[in-house]
Backbone bond lengths (Angstrom), bond angles and torsions (degrees), N, CA, C in turn:
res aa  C-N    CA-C-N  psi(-1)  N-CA   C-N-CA  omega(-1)  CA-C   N-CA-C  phi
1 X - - - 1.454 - - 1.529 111.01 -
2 X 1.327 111.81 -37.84 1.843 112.92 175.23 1.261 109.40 -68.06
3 X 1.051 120.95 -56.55 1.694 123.85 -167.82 1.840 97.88 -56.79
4 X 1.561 121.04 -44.06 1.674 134.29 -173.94 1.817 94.57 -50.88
5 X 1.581 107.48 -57.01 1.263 97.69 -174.75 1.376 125.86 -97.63
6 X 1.337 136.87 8.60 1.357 136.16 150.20 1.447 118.20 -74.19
7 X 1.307 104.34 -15.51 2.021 92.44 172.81 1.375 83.97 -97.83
8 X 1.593 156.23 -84.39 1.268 141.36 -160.42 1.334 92.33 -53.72
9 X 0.871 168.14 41.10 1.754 133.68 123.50 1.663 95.01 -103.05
10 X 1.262 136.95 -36.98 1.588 122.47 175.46 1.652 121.87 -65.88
11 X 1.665 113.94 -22.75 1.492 134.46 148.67 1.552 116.58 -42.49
12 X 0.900 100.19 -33.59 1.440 120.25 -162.60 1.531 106.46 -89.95
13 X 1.330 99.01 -73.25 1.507 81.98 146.50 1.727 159.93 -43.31
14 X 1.406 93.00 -32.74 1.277 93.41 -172.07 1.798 100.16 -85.93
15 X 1.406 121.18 -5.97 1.737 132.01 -154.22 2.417 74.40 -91.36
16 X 1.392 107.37 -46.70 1.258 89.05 -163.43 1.335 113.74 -87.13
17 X 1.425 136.80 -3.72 1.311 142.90 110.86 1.325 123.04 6.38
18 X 1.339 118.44 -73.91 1.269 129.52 -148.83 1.293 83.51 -107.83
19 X 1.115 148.76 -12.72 1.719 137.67 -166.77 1.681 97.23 -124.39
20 X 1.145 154.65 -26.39 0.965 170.40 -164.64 1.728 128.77 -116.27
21 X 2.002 102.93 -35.18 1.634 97.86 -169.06 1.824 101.35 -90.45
22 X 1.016 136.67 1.12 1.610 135.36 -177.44 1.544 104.73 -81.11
23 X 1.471 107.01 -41.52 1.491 115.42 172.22 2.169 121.74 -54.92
24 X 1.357 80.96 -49.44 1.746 97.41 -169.44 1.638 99.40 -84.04
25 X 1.231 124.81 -27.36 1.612 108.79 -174.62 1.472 97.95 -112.59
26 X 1.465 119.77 53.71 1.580 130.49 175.42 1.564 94.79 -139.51
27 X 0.912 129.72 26.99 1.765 138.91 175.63 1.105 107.08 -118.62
28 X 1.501 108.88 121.48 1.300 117.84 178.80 1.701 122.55 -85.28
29 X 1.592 87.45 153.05 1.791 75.51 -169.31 1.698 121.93 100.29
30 X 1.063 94.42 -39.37 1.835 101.14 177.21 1.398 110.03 -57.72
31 X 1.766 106.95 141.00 1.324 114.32 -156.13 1.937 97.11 -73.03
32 X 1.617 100.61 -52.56 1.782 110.50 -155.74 1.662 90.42 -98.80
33 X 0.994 121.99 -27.05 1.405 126.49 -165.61 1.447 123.85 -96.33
34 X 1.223 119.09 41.52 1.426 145.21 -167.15 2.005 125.79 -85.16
35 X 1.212 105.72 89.85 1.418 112.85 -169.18 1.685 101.40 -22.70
36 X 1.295 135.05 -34.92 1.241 118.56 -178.94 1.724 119.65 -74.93
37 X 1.387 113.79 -8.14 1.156 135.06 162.18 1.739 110.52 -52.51
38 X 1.491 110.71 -44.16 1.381 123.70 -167.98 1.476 96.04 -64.61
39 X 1.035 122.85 -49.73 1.925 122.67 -169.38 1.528 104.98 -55.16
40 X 1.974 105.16 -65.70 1.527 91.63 174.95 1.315 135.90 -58.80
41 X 1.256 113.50 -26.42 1.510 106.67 -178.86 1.969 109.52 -81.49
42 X 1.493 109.60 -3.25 1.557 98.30 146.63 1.465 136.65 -100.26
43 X 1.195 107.01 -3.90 1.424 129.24 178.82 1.874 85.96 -84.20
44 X 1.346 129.02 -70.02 1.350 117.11 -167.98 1.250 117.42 -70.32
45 X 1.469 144.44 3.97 1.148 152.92 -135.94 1.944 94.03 -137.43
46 X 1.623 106.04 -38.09 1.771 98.78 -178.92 1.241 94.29 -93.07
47 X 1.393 148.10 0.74 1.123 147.25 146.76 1.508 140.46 -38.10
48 X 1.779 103.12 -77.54 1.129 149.82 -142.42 1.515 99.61 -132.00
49 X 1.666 142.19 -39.01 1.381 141.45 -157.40 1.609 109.64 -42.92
50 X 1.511 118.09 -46.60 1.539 99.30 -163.68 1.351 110.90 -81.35
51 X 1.270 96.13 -30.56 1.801 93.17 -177.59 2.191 119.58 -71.42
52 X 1.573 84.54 -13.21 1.661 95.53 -174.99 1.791 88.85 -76.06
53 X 1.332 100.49 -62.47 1.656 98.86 -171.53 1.935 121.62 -27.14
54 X 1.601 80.21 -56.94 1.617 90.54 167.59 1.407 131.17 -59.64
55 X 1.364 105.85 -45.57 1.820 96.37 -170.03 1.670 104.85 -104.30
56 X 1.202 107.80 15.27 1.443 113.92 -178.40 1.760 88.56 -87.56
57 X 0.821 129.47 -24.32 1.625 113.01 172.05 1.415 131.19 -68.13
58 X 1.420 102.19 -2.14 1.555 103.75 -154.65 1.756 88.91 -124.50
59 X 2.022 124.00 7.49 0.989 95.70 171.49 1.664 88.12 -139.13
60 X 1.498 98.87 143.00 1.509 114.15 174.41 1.063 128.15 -25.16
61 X 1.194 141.17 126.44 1.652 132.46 159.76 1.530 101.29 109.57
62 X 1.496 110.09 -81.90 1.440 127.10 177.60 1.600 106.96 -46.57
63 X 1.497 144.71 -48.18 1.142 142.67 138.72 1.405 115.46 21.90
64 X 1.966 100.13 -83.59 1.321 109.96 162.91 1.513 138.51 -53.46
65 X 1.499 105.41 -44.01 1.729 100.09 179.47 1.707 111.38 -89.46
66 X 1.107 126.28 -5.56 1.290 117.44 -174.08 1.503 111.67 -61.97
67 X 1.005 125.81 -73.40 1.840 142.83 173.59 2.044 103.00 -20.30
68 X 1.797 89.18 -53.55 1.751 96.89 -179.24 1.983 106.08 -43.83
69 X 1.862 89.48 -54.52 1.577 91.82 -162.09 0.971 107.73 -55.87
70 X 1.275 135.69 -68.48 1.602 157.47 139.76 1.650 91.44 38.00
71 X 1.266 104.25 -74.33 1.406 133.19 175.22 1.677 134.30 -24.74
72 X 1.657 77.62 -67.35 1.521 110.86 174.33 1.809 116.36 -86.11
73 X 1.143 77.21 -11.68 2.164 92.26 178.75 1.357 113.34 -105.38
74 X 1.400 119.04 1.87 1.334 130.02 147.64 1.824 96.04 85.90
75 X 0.865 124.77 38.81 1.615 127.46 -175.79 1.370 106.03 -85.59
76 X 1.376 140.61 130.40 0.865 144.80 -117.60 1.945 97.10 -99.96
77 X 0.986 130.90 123.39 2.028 116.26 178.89 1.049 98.74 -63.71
78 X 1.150 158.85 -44.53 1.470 129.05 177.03 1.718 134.16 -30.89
79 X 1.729 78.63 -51.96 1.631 100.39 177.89 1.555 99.75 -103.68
80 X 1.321 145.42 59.89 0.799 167.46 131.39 1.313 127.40 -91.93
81 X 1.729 104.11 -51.00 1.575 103.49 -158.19 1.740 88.88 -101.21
82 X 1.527 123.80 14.28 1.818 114.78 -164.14 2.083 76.12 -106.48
83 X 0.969 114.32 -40.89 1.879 114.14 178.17 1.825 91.76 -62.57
84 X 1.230 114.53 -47.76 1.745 107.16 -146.41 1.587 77.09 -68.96
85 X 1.175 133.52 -47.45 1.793 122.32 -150.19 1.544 100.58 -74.89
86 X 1.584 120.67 -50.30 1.412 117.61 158.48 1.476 132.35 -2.11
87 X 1.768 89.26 -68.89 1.361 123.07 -146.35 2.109 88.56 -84.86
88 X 1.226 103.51 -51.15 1.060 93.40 177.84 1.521 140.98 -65.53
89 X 1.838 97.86 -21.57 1.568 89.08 -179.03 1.763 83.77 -89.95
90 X 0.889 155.73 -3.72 1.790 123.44 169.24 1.685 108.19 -76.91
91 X 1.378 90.00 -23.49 1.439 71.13 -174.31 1.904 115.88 -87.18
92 X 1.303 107.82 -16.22 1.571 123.01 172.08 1.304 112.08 -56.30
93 X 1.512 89.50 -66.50 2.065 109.08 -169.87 1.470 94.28 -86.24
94 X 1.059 135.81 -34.99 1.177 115.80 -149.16 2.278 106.53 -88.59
95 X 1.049 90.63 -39.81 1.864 98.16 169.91 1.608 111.25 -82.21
96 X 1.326 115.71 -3.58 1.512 103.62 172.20 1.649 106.71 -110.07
97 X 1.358 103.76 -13.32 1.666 95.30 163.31 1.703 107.67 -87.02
98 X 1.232 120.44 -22.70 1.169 125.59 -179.75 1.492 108.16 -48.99
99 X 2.088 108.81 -72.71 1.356 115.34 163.05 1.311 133.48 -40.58
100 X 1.778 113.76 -34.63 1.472 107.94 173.55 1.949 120.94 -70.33
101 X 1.414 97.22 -24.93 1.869 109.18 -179.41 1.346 79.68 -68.49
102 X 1.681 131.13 -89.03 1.306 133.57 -126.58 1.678 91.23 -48.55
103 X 1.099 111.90 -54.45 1.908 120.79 -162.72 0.979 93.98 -45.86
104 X 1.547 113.90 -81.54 1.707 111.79 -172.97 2.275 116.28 -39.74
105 X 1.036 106.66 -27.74 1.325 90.14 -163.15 1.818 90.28 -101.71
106 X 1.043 143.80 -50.53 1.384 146.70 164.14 1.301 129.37 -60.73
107 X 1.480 109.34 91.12 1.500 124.99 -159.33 1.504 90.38 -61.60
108 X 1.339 112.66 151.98 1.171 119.39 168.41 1.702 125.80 57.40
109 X 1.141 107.84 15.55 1.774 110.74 174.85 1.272 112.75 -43.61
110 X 1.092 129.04 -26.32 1.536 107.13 170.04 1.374 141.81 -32.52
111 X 1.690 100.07 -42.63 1.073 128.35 -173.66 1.642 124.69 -79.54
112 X 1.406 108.03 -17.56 1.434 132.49 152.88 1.718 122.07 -76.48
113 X 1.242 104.21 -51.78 1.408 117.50 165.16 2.071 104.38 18.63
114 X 1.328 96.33 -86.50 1.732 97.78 -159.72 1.291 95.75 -85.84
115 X 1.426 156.63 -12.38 1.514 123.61 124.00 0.936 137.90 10.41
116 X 1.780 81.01 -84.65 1.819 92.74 -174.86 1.554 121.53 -70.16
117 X 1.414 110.24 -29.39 1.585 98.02 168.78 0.957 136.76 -106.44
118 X 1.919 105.65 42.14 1.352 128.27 162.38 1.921 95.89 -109.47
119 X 1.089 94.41 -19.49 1.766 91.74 -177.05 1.635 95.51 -83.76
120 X 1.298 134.66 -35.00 1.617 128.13 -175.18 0.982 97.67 -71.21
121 X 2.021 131.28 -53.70 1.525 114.42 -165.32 1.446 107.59 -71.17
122 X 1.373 126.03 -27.07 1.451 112.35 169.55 1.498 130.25 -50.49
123 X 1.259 108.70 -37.27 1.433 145.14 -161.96 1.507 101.65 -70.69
124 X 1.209 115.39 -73.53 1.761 139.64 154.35 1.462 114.82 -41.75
125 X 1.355 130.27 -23.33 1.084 105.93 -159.99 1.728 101.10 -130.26
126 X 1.533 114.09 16.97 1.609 126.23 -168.55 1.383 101.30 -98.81
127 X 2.056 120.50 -43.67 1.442 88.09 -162.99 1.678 97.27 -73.78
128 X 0.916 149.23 15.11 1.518 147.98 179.25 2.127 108.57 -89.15
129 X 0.671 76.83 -34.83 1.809 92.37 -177.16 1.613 92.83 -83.38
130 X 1.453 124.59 -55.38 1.250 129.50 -165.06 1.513 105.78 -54.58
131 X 1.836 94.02 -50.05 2.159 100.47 -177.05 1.547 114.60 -59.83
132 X 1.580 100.33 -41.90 1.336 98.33 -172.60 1.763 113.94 -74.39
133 X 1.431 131.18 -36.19 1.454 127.10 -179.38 1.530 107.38 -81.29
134 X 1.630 130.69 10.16 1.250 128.09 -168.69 1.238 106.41 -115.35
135 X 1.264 116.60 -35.91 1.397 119.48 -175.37 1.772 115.30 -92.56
136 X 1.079 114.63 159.49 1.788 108.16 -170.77 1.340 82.32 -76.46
137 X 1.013 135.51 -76.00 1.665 146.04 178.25 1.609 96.41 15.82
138 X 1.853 79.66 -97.58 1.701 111.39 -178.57 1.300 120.78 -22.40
139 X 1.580 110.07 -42.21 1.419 129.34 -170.22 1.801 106.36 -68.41
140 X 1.295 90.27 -58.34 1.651 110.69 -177.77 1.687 102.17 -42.96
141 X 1.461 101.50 -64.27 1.992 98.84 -167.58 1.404 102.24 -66.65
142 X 1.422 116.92 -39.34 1.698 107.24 175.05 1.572 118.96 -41.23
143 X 1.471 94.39 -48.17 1.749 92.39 -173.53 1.288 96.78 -75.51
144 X 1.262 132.57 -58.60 1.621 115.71 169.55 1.583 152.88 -1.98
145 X 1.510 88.22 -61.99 1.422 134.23 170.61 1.587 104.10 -65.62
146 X 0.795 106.30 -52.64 1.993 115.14 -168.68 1.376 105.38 -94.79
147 X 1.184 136.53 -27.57 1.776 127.83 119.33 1.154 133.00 29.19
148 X 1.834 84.09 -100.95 1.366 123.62 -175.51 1.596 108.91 -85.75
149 X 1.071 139.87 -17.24 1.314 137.47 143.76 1.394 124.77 -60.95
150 X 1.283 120.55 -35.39 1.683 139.52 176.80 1.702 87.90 -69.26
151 X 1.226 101.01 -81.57 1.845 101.19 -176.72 1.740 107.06 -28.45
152 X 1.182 115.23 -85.71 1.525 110.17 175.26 1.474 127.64 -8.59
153 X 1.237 90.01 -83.98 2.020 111.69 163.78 1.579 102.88 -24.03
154 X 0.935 108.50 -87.00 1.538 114.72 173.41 1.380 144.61 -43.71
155 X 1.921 105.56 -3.37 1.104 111.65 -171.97 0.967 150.67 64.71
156 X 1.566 116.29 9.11 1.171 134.85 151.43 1.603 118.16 -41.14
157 X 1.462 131.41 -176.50 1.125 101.33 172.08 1.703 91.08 -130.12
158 X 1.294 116.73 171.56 1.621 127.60 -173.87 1.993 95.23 -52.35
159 X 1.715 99.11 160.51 1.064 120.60 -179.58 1.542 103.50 -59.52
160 X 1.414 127.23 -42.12 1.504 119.45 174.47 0.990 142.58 -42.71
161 X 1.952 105.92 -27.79 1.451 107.50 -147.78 1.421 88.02 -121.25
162 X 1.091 127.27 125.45 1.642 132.54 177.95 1.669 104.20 -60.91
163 X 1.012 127.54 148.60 1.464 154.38 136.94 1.439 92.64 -31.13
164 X 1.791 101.97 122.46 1.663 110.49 153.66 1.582 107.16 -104.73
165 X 1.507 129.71 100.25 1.049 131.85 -166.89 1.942 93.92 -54.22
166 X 1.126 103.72 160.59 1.493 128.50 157.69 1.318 135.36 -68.95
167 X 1.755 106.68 116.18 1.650 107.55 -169.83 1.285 108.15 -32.54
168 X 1.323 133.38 154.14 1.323 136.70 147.00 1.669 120.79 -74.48
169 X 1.430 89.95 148.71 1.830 105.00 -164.24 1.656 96.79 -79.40
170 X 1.494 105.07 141.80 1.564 107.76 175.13 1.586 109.08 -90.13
171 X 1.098 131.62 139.63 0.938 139.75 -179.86 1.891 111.97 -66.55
172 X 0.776 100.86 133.55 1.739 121.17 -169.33 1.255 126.47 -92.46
173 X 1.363 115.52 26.97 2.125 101.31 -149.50 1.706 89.22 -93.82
174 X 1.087 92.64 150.16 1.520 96.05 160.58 1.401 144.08 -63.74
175 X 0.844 125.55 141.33 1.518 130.23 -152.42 2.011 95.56 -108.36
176 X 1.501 102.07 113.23 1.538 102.56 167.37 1.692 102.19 151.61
């Protein structure tokens, strides 16, 4: 039943991708969702797609948007759904035989429990932190990115739209 519904829900994704992402990254102005976004994620996707499909399950966050891009990056469903079925039975069979060994052989795992799945999300979620603070690149769009999110937050307004400075105050003095 897990393995049935992790490829139909990443299917699923990738169907609203491809039926849905041409619409949303054709709006101008959008901070993450930027038609020039659409090129790289097909340029990185005829690259990189089967192996993303696959190990994109095993790290937080990306999990969710990979299947979309997939989608929106025009990767072909054939070679989509031969990664999604892959990807899904290791990750079905392969972490529930994992959990059934560890239990049986580690008395008392309970008690480890949030350890360990502070040691997996660390684990999963470093070489991504590692690419992006190592490379000038990585570094560059990070600060970029956190920018233009900082700007937002703050109410600034986007790089497009000029500043309407503020009427000036009339001076008040009393008259007499």
């Amino acid at each position: 039943m897990l393995f049935i519904a992790a490829v139909t829900g990443d299917s699923f994704g990738y169907w609203c991708g491809k039926r849905f992402g041409p619409s949303i990254f054709s709006r101008r102005g959008a901070l993450l969702l930027d038609r020039a976004h659409v090129g790289t994620a097909e340029a990185f996707y005829a690259r990189h797609g089967g192996k993303t499909i696959v190990l994109a399950r095993f790290v937080p966050i990306v999990r969710t948007f990979a299947p979309i891009l997939a989608g929106v990056g025009s990767m072909r469903y054939r070679t989509f759904l031969a990664y999604n079925l892959m990807g899904g039975a290791i990750w079905a069979f392969g972490l529930s035989w994992m959990g059934y060994f560890l239990g049986a052989r580690i008395p008392h795992i309970d008690r480890y429990l949030l350890p360990i799945i502070g040691v997996i999300i660390t684990v999963s979620v470093a070489p991504t932190l590692i690419h992006l603070l190592t490379t000038a690149e990585g570094r560059a769009r990070t600060r970029a990115t956190v920018r233009a999110i900082w700007n937002r937050r703050a109410g600034a307004p986007p790089p497009e739209e000029p500043a309407v400075p503020a009427p000036a105050e009339k001076d008040s003095a009393p008259l007499g």
